[in-house]
N, C-alpha and C positions, 0 to 999 in steps of 0.2 A: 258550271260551278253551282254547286248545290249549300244554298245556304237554307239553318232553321233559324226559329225565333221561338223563347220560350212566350207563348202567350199569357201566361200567369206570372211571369218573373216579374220584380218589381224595376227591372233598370230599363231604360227608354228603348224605343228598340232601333234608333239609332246607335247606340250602344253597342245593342246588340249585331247588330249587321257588319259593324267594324269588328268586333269582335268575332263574328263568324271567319268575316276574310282574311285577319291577321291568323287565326286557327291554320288558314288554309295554306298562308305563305309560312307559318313556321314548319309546317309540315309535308312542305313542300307539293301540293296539289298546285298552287299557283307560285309558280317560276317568275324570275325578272327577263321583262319583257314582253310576259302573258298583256293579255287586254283581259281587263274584268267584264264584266256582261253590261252594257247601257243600263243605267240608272232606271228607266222608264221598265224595261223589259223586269228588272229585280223586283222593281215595285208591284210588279202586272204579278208575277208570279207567288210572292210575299200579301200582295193583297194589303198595302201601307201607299202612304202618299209616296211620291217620288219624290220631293225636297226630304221627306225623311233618308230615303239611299243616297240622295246628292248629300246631307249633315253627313252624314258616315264617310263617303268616300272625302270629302273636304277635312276629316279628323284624320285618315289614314294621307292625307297628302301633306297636311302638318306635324305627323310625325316621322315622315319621309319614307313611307313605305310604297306611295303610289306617284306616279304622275300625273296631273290632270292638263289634259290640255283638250281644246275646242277643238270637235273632228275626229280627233282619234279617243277621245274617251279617257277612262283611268287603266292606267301600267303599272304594272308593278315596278318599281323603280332595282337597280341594281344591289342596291344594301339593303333591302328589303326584307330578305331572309336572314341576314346577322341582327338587325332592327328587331327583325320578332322573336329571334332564339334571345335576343336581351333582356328584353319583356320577361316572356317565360322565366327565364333565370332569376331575374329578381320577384316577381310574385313566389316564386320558391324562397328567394332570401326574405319574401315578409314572412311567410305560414312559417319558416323556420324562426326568424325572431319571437313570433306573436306563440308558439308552441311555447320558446322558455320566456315566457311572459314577460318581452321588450315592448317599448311601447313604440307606436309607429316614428314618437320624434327623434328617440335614441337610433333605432334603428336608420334613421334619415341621416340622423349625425354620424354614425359610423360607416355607412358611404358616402357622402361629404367628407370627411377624414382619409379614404384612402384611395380619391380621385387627385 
């Protein structure tokens, strides 16, 4: 699993790193089931502390795309790739509100309204 990080971006790169991974399960490079790389080994290779890869993987375990368990490390968990084809989809439905100039609470309200 090949993750980057922008070094100049301004969002954490815990952010980042989940945000690499979630790339990779919506596009299917990491399957449910897969084991993600050891926290320590991401880090070694990233060049970042490892509590930053462990924040990351602990965001992708609360938003249910991974499993964390002692021993076997982080899984991809089984809805994992519907979990991030959802994602995608609604960042597409904000550029598409924020395009006809909705503001992020409308836009909120109108999916709250048709859940």
């Amino acid at each position: 699993m090949l993750l980057r990080l922008g070094p100049d971006s301004a969002e954490p790169l815990f952010i980042q790193v989940a945000a690499a991974v979630r790339a990779q399960i919506a596009n299917g490079e990491a399957r449910p089931g897969d084991r993600l790389p050891a926290a320590r080994d991401v880090a070694s290779g990233l060049g970042v502390n490892v509590h930053t890869v462990l924040h990351a993987y602990q965001m992708l375990r609360d938003e249910g795309l991974v499993d964390l368990r002692r021993g076997r490390g982080a899984v991809v968990t089984d809805g994992a790739h519907a979990v991030a084809q959802l994602e995608q989809d609604i960042a597409e439905l904000g550029r598409r509100a924020a395009a006809l100039g909705m503001s992020p609470a409308t836009a909120a309200g109108l999916l709250r309204a048709s859940m």
